[in-house]
C-alpha positions, 0 to 999 in steps of 0.5 A, a space after each residue: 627506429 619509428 619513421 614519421 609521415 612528418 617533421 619531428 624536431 626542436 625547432 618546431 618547438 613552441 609552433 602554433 597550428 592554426 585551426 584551419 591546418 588542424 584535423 582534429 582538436 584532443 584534449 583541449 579547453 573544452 573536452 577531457 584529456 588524461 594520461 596514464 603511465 604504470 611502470 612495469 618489469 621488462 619482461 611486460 614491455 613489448 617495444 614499439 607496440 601501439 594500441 588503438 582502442 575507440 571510435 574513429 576520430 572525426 574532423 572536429 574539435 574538443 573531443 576527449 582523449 586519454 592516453 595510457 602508456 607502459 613503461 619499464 621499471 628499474 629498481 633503483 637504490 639511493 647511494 648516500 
C-alpha cells in the first residue's frame, strides 16, 4: 500500500482549496489539461510505478498537465 504525506478521504469530498492554501493550479480554466489511459496485458503492468517526465513545477497557476496511465486489461466475455 502507497502512504500519503495527507488525509485521503471521503469526507473531503467536495472541499474547496482556496488560492492561498494552493501550490500550484494544473489543469484549469485557463490552461490545458488531458489524460490518457491505454489498457494493457498484465504482464506490461508494473505496480506502483510512477513516471515524472517535464520540468519542475513552479508556484503559480494555469499551468498545463497531462496524465497518462497503464492499466490491466481482462478479456472480458458478455454472458446472455
Amino acid at each position: 500500500m502507497v502512504e500519503y504525506p495527507f488525509e485521503i478521504s471521503p469526507m473531503f469530498e467536495g472541499e474547496r482549496i482556496r488560492k492561498e492554501g494552493m501550490f500550484v493550479e494544473l489543469g484549469g480554466p485557463k490552461s490545458l489539461g488531458l489524460e490518457l489511459v491505454r489498457a494493457k496485458p498484465m504482464d506490461e503492468i508494473e505496480d506502483d510505478k510512477v513516471k515524472i517526465i517535464g520540468p519542475d513545477l513552479k508556484y503559480g497557476r494555469g499551468q498545463d498537465l497531462s496524465l497518462g496511465n497503464d492499466l490491466q486489461h481482462r478479456r472480458r466475455t458478455c454472458r446472455n
